[in-house]
Structure formats: structure tokens, C-alpha cells
N, C-alpha and C positions, 0 to 999 in steps of 0.2 A: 852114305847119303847119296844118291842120286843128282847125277847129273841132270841141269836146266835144259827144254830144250835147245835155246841158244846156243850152249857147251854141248852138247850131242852132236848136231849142226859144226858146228867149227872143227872139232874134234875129227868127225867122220871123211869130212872133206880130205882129210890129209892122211889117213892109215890105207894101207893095201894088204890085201887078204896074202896069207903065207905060202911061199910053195915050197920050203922045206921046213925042217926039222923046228920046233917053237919050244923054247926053253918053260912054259909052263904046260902042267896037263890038262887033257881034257878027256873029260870034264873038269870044271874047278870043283874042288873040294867046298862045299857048303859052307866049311869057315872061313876059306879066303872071302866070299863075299858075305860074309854077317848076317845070313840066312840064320836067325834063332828058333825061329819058328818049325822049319823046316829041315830036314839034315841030309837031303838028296846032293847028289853033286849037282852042278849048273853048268851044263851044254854051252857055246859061243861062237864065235867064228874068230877064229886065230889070225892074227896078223901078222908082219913081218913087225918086228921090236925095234923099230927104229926111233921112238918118239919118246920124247925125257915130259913128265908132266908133275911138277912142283905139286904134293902133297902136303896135308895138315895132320898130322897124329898124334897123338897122345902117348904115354910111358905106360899105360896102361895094357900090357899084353899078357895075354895067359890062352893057353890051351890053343893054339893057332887061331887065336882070334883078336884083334884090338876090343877092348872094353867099349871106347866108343865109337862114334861113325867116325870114317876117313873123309877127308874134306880136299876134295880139289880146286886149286886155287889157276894155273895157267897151264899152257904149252910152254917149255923149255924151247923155243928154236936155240938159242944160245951155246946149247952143250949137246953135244953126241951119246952114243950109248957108252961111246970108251971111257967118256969121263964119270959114268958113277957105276959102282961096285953092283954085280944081279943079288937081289935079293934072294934069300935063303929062307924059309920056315924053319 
């Protein structure tokens, strides 16, 4: 589901572009972003991973994809990257 622009805006304010090595690839694989339509990967501009952002998902996973949209709910200032595990595909 796409971020509002207000959460784009807030969001953007606070990421810096990467200047080394970025724990995801690029391009994103088509299924990371719920691209059904289309099965190209998706190009981006890579940050430094320093930002925790409370997500909404569902048990519904198969095939590197969630069944439904992911929902983002806030910015974590609260916790760092050391407190939650990198996700894995």
C-alpha cells in the first residue's frame, strides 16, 4: 500500500542516501514490492539502514511475497537497528 504524502514527507526528511555496502539488492526483486502485475525488478535509491518503521502484515506469505498489502503504521525513533533481527527472504 503506498505511503500518504504526508508519510513520504516525514519519512524523507530523515533517510540519507548510502555510501557503502546496503544489506538489500538492487534492484528490488518485483516481489519484494507486490508488483503482481508486473515481474520487472524495481530500481531505488539506497539508504543508509538506520531507521526501525513499525509495520502491519499478515501470516499470509508464499512465494517471496505477502498475500496482502503491507501497512505502515510510524517511525520507530525508540529502537535502533541493533534491536531488531535483518530480515531474511
Amino acid at each position: 500500500m503506498p505511503l500518504a504524502l504526508s508519510q513520504r514527507q516525514e519519512i524523507a526528511q530523515l533517510l540519507t542516501t548510502t555510501t557503502g555496502a546496503h544489506p538489500w539488492p538492487q534492484p528490488l526483486p518485483a516481489a519484494w514490492i507486490g508488483q503482481l502485475d508486473r515481474r520487472e525488478p524495481q530500481p531505488y535509491v539506497q539508504v543508509e539502514p538506520l531507521l526501525i518503521a513499525e509495520i502491519v502484515v499478515d501470516q499470509a506469505y508464499d512465494q517471496g511475497r505477502y498475500r496482502h498489502p503491507v501497512r505502515y503504521l510510524r517511525i520507530r525513533a525508540d529502537l535502533n537497528t541493533a534491536d531488531v533481527e535483518l530480515w531474511q527472504p
